[in-house]
C-alpha positions as CSV (number, residue, x, y, z in Angstrom):
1,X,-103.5,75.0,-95.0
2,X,-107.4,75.2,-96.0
3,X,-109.3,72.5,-95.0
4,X,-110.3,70.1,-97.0
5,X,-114.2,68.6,-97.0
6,X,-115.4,65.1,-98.4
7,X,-116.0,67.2,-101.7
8,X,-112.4,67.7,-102.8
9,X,-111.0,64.6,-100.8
10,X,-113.2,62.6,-103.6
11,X,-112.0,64.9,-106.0
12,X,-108.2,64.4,-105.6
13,X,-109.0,60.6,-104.9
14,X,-109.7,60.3,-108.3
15,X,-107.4,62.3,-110.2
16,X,-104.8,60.3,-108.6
17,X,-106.8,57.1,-109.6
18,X,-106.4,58.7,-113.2
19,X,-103.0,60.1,-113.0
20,X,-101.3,56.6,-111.7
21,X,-104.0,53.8,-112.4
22,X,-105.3,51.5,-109.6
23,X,-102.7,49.0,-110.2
24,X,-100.2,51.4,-108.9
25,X,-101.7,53.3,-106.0
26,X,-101.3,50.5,-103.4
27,X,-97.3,49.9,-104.7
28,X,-97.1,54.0,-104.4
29,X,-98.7,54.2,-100.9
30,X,-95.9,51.4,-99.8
31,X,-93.3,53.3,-101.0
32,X,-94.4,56.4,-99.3
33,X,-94.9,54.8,-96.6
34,X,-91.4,52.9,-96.4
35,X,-89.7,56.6,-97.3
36,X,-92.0,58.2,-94.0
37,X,-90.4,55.1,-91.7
38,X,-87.4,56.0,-92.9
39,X,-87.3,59.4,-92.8
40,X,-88.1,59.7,-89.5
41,X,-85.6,57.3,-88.3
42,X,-83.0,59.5,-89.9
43,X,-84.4,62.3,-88.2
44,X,-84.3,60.7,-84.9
45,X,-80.4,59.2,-85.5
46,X,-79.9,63.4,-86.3
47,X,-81.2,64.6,-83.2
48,X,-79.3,61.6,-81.1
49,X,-76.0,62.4,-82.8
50,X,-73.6,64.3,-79.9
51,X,-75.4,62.7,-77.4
52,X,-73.6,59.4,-75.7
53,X,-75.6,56.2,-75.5
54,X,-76.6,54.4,-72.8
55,X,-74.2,51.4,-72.6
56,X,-76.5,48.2,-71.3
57,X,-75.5,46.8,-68.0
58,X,-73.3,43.8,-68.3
59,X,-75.3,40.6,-67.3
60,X,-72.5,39.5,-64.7
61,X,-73.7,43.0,-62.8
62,X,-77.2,41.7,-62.7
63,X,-76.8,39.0,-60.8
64,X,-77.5,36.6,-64.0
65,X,-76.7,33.1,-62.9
66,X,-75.2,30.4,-65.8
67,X,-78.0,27.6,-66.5
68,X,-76.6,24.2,-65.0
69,X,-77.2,21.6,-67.3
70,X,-79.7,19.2,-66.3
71,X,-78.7,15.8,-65.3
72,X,-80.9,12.8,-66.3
73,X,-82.3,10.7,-63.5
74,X,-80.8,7.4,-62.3
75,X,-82.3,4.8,-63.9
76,X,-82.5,1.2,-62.5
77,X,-81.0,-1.3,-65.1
78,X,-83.7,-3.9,-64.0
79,X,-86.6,-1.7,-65.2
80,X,-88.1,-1.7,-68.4
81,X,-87.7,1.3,-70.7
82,X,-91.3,2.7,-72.0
C-alpha cells in the first residue's frame, strides 16, 4: 500500500465531504464503526468455534457463604423513638 502524506489525506477528506455531505459523514463513520465491532466479534466467535468453554466454577465450590439477614437491635419500649 503507498503511503499516504497530509497532501492526499486532505485531498480524499474532501471528496468524501463532497461525495456524502457533512450531514452524513459522522452517521457513516458510526456505521462503520458499529460493522468493525461487529465484524470482529464474528471473527473471534469463528476462531472459538470447536474449542470447549471454560465452564465458571460453581459458587458453592468457592467457599461463598449465604448473607444472614440482619436482625434489628432490641429496642427498650421505655425509650423514645428519634
Amino acid at each position: 500500500m503507498p503511503n499516504l502524506g497530509p497532501t492526499e489525506l486532505i485531498i480524499i477528506a474532501v471528496v468524501l465531504i463532497l461525495l456524502f455531505g457533512a450531514k452524513k459523514l459522522p452517521d457513516a463513520a458510526r456505521s462503520l464503526g458499529r460493522s468493525m465491532r461487529i465484524f470482529k466479534s464474528e471473527v473471534r466467535e469463528m476462531q472459538n468455534d470447536g474449542q470447549p468453554q471454560p465452564q465458571p466454577p460453581a459458587i458453592e465450590q468457592q467457599g461463598y457463604q449465604h448473607p444472614q439477614p440482619i436482625q434489628e437491635p432490641e429496642r427498650n419500649p421505655n425509650q423514645q423513638q428519634h
